[in-house]
CHARMM internal coordinates of N, CA and C (Angstrom, degrees):
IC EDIT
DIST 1 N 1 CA 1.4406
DIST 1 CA 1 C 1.5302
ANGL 1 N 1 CA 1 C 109.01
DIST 1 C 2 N 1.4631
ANGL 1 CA 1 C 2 N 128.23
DIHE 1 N 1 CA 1 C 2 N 134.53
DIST 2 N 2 CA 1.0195
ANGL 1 C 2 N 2 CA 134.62
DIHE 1 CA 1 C 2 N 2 CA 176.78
DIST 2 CA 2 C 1.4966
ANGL 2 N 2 CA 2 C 119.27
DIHE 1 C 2 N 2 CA 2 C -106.66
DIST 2 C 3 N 1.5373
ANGL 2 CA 2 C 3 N 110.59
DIHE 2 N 2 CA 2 C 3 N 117.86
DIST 3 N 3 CA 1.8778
ANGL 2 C 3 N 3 CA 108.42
DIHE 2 CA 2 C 3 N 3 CA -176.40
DIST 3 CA 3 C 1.4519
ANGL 3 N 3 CA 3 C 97.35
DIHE 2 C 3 N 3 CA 3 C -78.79
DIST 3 C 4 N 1.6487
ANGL 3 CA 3 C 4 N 127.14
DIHE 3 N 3 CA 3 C 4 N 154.00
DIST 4 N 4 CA 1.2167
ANGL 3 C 4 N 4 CA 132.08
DIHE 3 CA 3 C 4 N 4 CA 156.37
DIST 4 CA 4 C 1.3342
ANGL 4 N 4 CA 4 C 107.51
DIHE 3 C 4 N 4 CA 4 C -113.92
DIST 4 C 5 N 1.1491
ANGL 4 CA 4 C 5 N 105.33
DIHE 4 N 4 CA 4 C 5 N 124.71
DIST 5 N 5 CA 2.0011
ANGL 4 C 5 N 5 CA 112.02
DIHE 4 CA 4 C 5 N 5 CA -178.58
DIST 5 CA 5 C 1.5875
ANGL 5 N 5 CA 5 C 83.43
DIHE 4 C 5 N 5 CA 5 C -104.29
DIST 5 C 6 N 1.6431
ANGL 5 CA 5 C 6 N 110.32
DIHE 5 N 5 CA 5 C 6 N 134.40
DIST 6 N 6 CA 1.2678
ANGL 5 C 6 N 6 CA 118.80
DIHE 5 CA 5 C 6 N 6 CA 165.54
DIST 6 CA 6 C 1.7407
ANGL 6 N 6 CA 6 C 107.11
DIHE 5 C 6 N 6 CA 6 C -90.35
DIST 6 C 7 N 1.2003
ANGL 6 CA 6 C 7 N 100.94
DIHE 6 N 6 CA 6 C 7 N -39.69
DIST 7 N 7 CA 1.8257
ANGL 6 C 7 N 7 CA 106.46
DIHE 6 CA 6 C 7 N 7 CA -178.37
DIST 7 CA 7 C 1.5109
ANGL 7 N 7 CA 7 C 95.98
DIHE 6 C 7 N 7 CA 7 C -110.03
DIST 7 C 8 N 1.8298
ANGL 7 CA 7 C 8 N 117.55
DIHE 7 N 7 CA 7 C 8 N 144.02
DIST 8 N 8 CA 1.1761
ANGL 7 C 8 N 8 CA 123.71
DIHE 7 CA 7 C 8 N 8 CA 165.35
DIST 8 CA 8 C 1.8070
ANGL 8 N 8 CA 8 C 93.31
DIHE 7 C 8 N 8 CA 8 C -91.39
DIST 8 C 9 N 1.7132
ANGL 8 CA 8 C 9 N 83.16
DIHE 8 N 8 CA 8 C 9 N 131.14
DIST 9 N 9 CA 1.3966
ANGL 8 C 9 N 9 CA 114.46
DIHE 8 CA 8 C 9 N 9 CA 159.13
DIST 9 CA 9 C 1.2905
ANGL 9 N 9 CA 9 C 111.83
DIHE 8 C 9 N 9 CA 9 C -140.77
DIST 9 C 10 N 1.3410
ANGL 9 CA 9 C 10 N 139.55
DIHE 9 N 9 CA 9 C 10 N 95.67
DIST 10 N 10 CA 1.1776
ANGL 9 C 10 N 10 CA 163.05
DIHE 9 CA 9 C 10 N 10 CA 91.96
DIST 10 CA 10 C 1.9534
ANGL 10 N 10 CA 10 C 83.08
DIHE 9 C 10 N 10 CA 10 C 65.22
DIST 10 C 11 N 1.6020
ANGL 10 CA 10 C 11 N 89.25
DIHE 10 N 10 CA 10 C 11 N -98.96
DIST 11 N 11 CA 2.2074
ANGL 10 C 11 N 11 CA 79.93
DIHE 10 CA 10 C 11 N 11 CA -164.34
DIST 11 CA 11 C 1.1565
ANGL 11 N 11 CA 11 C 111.60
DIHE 10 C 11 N 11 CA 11 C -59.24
DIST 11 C 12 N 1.4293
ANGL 11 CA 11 C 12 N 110.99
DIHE 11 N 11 CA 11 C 12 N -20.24
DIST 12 N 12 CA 1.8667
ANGL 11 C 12 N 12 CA 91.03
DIHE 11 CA 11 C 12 N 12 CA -157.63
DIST 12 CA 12 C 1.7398
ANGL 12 N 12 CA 12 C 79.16
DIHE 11 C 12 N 12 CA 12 C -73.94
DIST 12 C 13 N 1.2512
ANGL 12 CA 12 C 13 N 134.11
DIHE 12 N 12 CA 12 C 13 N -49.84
DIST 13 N 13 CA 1.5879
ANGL 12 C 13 N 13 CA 116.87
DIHE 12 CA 12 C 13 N 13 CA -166.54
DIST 13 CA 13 C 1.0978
ANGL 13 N 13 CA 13 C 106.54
DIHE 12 C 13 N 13 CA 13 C -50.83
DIST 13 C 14 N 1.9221
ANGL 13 CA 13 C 14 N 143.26
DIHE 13 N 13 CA 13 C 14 N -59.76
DIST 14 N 14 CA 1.0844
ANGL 13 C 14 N 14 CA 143.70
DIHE 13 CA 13 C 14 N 14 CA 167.34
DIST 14 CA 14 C 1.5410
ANGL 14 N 14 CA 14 C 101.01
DIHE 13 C 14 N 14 CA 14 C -24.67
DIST 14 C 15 N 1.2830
ANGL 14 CA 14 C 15 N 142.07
DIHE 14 N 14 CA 14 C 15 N -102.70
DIST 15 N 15 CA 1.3716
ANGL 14 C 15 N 15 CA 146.51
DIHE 14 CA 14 C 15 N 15 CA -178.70
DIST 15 CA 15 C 1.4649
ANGL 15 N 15 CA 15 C 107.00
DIHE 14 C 15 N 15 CA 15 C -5.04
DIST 15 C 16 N 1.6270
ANGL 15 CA 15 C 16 N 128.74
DIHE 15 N 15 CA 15 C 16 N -55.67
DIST 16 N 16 CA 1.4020
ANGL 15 C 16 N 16 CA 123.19
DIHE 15 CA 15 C 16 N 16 CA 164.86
DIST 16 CA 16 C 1.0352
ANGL 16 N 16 CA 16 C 144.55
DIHE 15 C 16 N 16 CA 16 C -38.27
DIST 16 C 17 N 1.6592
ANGL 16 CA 16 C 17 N 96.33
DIHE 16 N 16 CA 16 C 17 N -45.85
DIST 17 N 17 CA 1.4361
ANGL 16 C 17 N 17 CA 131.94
DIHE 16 CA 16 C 17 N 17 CA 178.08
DIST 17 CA 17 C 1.3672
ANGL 17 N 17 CA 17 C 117.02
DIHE 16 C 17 N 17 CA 17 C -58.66
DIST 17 C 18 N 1.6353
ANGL 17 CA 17 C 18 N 98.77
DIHE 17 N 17 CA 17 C 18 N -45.41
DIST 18 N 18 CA 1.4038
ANGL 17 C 18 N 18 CA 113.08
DIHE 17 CA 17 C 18 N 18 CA -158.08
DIST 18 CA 18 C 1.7525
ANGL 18 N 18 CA 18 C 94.67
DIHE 17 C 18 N 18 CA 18 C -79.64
DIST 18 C 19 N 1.4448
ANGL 18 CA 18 C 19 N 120.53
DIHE 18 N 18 CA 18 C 19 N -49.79
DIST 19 N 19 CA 1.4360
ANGL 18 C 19 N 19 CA 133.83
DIHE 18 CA 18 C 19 N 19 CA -163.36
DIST 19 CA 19 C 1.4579
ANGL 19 N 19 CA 19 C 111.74
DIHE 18 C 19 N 19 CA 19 C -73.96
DIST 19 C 20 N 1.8556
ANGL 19 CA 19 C 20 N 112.22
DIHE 19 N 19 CA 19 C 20 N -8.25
DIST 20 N 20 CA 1.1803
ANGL 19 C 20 N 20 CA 87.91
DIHE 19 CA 19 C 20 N 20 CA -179.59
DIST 20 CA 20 C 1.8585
ANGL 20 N 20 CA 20 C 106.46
DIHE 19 C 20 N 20 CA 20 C -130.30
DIST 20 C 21 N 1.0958
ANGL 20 CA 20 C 21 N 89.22
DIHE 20 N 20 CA 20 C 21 N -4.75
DIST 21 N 21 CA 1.7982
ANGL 20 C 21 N 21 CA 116.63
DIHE 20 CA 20 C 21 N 21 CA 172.99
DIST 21 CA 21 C 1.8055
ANGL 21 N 21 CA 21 C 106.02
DIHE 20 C 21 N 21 CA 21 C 58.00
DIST 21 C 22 N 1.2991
ANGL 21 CA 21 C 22 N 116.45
DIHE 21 N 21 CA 21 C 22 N -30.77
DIST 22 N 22 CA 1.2462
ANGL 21 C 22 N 22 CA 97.15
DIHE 21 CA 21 C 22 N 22 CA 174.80
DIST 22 CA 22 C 2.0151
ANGL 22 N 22 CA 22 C 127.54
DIHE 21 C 22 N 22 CA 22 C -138.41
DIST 22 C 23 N 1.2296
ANGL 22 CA 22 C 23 N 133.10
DIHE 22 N 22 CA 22 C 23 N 123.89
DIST 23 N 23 CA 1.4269
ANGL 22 C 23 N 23 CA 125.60
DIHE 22 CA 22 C 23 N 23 CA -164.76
DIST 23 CA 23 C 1.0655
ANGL 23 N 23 CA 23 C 97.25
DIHE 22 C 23 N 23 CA 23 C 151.91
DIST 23 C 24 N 1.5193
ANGL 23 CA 23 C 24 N 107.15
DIHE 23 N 23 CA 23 C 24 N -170.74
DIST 24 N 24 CA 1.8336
ANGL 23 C 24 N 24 CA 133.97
DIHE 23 CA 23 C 24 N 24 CA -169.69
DIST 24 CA 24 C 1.2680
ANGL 24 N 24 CA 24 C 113.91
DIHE 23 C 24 N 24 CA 24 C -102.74
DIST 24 C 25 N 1.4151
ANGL 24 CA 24 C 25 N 120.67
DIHE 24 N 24 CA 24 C 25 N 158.54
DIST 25 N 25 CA 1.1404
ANGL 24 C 25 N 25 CA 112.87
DIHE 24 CA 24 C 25 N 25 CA -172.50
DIST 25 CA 25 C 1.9165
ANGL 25 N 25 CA 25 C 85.00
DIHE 24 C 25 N 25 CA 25 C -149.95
DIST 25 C 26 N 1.2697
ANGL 25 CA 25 C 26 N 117.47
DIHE 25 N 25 CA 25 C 26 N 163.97
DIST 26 N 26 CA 1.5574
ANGL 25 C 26 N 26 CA 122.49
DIHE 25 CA 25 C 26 N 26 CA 168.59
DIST 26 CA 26 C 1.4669
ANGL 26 N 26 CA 26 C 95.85
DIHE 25 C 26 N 26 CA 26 C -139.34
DIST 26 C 27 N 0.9626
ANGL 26 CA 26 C 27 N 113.24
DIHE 26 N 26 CA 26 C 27 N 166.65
DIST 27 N 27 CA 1.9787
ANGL 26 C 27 N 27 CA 127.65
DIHE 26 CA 26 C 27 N 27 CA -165.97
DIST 27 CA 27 C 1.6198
ANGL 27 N 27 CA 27 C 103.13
DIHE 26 C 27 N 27 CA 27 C -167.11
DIST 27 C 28 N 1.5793
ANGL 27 CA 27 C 28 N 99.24
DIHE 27 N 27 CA 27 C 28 N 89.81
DIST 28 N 28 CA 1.9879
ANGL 27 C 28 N 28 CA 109.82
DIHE 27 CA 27 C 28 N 28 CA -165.13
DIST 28 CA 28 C 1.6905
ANGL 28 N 28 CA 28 C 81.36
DIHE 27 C 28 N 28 CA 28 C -55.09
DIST 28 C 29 N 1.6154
ANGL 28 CA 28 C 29 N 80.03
DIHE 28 N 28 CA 28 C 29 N 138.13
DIST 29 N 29 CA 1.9765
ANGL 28 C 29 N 29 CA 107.05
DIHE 28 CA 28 C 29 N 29 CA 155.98
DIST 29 CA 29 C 1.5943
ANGL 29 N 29 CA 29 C 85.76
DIHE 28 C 29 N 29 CA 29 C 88.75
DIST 29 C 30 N 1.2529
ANGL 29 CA 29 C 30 N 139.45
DIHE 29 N 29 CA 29 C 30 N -7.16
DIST 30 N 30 CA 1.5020
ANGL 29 C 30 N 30 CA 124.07
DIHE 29 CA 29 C 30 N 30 CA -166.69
DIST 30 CA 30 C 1.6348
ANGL 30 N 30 CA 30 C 100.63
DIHE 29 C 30 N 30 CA 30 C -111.23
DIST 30 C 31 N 1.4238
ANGL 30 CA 30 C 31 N 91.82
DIHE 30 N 30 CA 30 C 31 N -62.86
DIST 31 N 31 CA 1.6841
ANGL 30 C 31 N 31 CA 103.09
DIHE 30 CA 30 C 31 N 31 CA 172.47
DIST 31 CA 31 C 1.8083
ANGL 31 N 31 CA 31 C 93.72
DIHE 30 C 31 N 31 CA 31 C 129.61
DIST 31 C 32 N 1.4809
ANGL 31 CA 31 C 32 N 102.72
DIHE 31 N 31 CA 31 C 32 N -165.82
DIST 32 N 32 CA 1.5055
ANGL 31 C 32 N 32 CA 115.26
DIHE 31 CA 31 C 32 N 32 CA -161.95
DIST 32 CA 32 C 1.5033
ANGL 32 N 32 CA 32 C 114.76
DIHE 31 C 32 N 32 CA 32 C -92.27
DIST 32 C 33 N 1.6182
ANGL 32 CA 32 C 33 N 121.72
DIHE 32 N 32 CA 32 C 33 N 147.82
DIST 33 N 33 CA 1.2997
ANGL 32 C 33 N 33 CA 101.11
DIHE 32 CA 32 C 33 N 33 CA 176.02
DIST 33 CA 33 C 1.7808
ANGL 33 N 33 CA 33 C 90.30
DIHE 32 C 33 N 33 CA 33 C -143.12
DIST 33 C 34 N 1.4837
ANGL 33 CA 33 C 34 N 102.67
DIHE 33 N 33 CA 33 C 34 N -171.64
DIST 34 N 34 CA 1.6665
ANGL 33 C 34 N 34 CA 107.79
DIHE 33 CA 33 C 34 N 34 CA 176.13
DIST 34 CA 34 C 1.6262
ANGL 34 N 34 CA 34 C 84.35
DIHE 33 C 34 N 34 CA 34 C -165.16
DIST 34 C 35 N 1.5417
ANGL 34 CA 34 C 35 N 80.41
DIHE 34 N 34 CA 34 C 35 N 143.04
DIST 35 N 35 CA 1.6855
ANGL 34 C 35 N 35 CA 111.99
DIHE 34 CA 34 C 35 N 35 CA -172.98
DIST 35 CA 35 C 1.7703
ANGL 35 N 35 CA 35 C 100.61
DIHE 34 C 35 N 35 CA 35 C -110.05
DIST 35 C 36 N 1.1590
ANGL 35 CA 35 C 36 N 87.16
DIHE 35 N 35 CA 35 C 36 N 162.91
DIST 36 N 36 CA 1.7226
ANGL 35 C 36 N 36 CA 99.98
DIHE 35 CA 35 C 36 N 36 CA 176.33
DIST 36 CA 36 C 1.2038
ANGL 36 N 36 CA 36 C 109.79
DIHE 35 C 36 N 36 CA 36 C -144.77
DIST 36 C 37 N 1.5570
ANGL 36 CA 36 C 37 N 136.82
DIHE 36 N 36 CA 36 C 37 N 152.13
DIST 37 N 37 CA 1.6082
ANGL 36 C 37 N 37 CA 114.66
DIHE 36 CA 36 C 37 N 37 CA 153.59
DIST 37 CA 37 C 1.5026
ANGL 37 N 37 CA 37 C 128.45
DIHE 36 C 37 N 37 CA 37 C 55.49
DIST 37 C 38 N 1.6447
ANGL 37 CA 37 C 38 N 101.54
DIHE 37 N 37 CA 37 C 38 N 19.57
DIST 38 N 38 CA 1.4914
ANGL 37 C 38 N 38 CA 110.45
DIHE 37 CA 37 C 38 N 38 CA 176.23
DIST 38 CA 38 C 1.5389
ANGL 38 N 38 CA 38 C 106.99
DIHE 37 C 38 N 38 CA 38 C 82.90
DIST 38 C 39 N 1.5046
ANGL 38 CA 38 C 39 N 119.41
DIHE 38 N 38 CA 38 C 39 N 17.08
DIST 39 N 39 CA 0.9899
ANGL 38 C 39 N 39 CA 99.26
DIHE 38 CA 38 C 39 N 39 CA -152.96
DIST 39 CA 39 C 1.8788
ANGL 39 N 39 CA 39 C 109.51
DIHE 38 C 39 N 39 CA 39 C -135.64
DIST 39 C 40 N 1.5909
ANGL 39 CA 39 C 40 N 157.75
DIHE 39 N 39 CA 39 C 40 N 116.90
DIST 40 N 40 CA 1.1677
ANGL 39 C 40 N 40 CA 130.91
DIHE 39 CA 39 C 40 N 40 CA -159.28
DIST 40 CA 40 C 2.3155
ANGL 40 N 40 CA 40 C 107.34
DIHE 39 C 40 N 40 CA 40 C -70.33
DIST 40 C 41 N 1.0043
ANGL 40 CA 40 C 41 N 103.63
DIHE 40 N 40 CA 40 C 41 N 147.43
DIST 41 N 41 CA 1.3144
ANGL 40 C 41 N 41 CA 99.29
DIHE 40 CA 40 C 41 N 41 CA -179.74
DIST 41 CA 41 C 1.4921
ANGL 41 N 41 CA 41 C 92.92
DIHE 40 C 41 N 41 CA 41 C -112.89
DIST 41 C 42 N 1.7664
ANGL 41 CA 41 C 42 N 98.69
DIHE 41 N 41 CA 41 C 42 N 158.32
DIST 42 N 42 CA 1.5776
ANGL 41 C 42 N 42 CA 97.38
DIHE 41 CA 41 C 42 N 42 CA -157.74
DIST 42 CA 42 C 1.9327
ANGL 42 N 42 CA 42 C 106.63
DIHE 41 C 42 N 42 CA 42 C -62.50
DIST 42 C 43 N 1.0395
ANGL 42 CA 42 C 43 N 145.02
DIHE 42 N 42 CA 42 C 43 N -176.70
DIST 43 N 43 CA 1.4175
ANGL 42 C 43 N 43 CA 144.15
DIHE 42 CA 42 C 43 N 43 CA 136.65
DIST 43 CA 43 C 1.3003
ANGL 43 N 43 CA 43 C 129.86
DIHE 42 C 43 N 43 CA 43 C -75.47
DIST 43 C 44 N 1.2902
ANGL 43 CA 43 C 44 N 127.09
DIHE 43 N 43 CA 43 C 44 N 137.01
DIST 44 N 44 CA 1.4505
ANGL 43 C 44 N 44 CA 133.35
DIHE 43 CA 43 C 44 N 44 CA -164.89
DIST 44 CA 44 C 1.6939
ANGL 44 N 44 CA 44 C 96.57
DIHE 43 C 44 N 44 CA 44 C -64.22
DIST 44 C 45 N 0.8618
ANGL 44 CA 44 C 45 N 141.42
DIHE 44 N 44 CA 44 C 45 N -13.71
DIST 45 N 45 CA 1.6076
ANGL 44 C 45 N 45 CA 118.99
DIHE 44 CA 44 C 45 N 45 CA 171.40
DIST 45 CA 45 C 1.7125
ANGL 45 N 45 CA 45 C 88.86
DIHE 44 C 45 N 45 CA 45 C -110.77
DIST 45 C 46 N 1.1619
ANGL 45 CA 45 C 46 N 105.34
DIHE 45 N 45 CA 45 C 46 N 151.04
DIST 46 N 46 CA 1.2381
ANGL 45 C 46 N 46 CA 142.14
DIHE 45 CA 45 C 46 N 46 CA 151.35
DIST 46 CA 46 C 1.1627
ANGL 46 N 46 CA 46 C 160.82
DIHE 45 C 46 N 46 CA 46 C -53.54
DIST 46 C 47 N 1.6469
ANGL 46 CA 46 C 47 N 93.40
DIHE 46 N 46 CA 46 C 47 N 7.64
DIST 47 N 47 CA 1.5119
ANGL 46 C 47 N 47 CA 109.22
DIHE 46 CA 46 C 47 N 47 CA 157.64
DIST 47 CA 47 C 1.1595
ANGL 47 N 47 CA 47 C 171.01
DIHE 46 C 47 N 47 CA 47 C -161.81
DIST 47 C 48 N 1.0735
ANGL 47 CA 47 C 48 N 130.54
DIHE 47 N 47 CA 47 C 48 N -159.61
DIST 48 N 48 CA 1.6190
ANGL 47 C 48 N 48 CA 136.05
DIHE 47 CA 47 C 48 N 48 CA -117.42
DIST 48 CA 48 C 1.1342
ANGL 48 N 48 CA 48 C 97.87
DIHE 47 C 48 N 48 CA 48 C -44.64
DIST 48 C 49 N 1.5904
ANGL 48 CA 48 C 49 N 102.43
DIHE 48 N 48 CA 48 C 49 N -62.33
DIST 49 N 49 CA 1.6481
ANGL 48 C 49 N 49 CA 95.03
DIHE 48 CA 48 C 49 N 49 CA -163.38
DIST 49 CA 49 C 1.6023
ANGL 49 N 49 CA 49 C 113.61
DIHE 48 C 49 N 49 CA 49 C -61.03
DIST 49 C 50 N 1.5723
ANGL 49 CA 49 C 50 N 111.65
DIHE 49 N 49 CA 49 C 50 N -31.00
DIST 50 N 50 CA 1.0310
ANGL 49 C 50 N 50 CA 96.96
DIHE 49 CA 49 C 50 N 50 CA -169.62
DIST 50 CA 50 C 2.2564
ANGL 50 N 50 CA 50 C 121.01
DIHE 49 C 50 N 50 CA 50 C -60.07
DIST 50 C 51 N 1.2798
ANGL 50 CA 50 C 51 N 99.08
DIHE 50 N 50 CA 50 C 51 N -45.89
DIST 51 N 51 CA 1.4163
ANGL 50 C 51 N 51 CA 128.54
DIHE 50 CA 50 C 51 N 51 CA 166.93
DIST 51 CA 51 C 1.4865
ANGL 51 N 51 CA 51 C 90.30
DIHE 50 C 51 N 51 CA 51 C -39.44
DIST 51 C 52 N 1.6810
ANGL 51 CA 51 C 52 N 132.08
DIHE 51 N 51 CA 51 C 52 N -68.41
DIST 52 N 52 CA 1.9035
ANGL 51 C 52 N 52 CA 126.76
DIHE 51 CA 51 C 52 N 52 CA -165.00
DIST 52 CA 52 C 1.9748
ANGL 52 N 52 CA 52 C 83.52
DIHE 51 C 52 N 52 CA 52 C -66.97
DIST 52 C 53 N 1.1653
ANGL 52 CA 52 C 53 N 144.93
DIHE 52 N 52 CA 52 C 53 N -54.83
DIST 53 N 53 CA 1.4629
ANGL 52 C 53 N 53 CA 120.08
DIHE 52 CA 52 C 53 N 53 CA -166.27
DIST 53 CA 53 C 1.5476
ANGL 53 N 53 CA 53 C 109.12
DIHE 52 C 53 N 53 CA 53 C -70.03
DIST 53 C 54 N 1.3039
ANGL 53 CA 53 C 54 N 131.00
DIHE 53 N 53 CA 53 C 54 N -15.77
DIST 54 N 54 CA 1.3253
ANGL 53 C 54 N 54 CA 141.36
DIHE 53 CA 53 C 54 N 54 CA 164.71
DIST 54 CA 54 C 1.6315
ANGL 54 N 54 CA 54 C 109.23
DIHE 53 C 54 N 54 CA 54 C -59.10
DIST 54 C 55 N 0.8124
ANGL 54 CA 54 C 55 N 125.60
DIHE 54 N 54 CA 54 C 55 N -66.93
DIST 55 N 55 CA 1.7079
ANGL 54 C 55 N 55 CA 143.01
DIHE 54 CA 54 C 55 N 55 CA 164.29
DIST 55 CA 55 C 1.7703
ANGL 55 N 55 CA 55 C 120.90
DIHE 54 C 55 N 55 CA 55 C -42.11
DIST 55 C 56 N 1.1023
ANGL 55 CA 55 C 56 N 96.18
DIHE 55 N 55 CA 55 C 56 N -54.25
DIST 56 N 56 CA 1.5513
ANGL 55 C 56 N 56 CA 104.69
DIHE 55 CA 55 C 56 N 56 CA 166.89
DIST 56 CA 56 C 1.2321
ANGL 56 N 56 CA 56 C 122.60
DIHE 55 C 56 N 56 CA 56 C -69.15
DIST 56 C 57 N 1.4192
ANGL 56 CA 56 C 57 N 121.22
DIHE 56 N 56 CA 56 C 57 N -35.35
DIST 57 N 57 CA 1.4438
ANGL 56 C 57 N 57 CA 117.06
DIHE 56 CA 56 C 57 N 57 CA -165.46
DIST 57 CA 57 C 1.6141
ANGL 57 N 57 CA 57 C 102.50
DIHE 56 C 57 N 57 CA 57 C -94.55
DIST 57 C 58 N 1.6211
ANGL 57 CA 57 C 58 N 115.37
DIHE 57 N 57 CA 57 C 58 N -26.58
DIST 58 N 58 CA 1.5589
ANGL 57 C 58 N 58 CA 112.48
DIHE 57 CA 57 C 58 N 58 CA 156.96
DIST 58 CA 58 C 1.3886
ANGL 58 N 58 CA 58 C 131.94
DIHE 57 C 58 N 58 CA 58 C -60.19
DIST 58 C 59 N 1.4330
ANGL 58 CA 58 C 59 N 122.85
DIHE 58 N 58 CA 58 C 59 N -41.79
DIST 59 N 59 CA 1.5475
ANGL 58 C 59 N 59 CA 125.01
DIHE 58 CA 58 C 59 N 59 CA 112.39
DIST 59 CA 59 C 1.4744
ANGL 59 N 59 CA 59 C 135.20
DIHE 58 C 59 N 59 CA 59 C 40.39
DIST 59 C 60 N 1.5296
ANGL 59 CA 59 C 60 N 93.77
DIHE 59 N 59 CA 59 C 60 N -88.42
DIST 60 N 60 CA 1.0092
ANGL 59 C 60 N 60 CA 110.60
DIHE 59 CA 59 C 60 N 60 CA -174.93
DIST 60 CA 60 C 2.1296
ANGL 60 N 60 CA 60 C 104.68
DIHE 59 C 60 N 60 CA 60 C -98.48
DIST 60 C 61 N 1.0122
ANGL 60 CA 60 C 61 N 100.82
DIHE 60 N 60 CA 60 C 61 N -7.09
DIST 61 N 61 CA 1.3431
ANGL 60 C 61 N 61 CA 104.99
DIHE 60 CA 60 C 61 N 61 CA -173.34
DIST 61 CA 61 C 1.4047
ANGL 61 N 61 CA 61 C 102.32
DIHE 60 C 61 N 61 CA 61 C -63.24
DIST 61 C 62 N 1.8388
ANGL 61 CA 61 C 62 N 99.38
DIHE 61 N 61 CA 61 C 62 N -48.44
DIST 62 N 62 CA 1.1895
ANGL 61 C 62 N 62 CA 106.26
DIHE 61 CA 61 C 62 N 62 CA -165.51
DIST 62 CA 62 C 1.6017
ANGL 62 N 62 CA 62 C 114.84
DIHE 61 C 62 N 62 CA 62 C -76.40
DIST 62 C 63 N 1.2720
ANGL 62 CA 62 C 63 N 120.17
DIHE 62 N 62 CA 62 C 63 N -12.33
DIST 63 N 63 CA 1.4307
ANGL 62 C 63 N 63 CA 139.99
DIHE 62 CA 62 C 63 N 63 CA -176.27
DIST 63 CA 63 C 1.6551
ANGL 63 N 63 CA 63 C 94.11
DIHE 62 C 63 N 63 CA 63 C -61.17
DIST 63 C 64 N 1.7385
ANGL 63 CA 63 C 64 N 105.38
DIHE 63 N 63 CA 63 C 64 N -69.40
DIST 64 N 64 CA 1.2213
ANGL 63 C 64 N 64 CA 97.11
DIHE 63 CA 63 C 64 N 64 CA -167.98
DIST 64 CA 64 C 1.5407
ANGL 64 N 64 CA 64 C 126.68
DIHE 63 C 64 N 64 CA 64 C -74.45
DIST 64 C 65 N 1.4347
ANGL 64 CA 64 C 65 N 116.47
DIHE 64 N 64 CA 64 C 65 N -15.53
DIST 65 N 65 CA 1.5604
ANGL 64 C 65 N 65 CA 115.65
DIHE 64 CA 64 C 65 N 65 CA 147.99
DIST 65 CA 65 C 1.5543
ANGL 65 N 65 CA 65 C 127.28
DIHE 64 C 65 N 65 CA 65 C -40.21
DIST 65 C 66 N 1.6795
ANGL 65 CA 65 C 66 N 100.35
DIHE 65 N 65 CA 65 C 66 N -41.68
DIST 66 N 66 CA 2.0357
ANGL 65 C 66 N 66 CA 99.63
DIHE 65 CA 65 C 66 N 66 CA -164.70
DIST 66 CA 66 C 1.5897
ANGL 66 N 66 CA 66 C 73.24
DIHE 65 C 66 N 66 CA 66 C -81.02
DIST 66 C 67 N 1.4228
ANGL 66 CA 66 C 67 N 145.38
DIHE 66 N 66 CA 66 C 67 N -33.91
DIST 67 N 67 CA 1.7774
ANGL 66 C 67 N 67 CA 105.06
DIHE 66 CA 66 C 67 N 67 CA -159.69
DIST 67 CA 67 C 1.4841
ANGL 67 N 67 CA 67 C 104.38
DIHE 66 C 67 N 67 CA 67 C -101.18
DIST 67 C 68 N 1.5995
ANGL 67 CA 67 C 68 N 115.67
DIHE 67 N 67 CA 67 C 68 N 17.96
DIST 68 N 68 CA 1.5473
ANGL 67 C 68 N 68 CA 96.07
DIHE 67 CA 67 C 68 N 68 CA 166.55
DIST 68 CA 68 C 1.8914
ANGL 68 N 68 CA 68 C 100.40
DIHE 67 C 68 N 68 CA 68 C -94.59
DIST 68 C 69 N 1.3157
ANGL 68 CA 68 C 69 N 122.62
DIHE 68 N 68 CA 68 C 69 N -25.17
DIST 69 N 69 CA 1.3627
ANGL 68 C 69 N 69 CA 136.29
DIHE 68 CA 68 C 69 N 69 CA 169.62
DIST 69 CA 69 C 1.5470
ANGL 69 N 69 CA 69 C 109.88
DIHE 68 C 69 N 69 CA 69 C -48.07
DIST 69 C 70 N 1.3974
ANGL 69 CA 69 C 70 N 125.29
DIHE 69 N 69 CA 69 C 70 N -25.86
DIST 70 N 70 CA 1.5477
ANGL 69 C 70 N 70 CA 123.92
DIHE 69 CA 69 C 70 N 70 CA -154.57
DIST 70 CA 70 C 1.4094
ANGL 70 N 70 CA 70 C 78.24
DIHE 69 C 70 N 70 CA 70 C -133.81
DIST 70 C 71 N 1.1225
ANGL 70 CA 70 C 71 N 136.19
DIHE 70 N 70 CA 70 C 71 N 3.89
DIST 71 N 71 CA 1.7219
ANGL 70 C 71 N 71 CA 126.69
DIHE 70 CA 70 C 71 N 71 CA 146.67
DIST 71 CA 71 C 1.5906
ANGL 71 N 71 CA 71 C 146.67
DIHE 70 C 71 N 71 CA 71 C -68.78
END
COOR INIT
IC SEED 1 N 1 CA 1 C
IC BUILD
């Protein structure tokens, strides 16, 4: 199954990521990605931005892991 995010938002993608741990995701204007293990895996092209929304949204993945742990 493939999610289409029309707007990048950072948690709400994390929250997807996190709830569904494994599949595709697309993010218009960014391009395509696939997660594994809760986790974004890099994208076959190389860039930048895509790699800084790769980084950020793991980020935040991990954000919302430490505050369900300290819940």
């Amino acid at each position: 199954m493939l999610k289409i995010f029309k707007q990048y938002r950072p948690n709400q993608i994390a929250r997807y990521v996190k709830s569904y741990f494994r599949g595709r995701l697309f993010i218009v204007g960014i391009g395509a990605f696939e997660f594994d293990c809760g986790r974004l895996l890099p994208p076959a092209s190389r860039d930048k931005k895509a790699l800084s929304v790769l980084s950020e949204v793991n980020k935040e993945i991990q954000v919302l892991a430490a505050a369900s742990y300290s819940s």
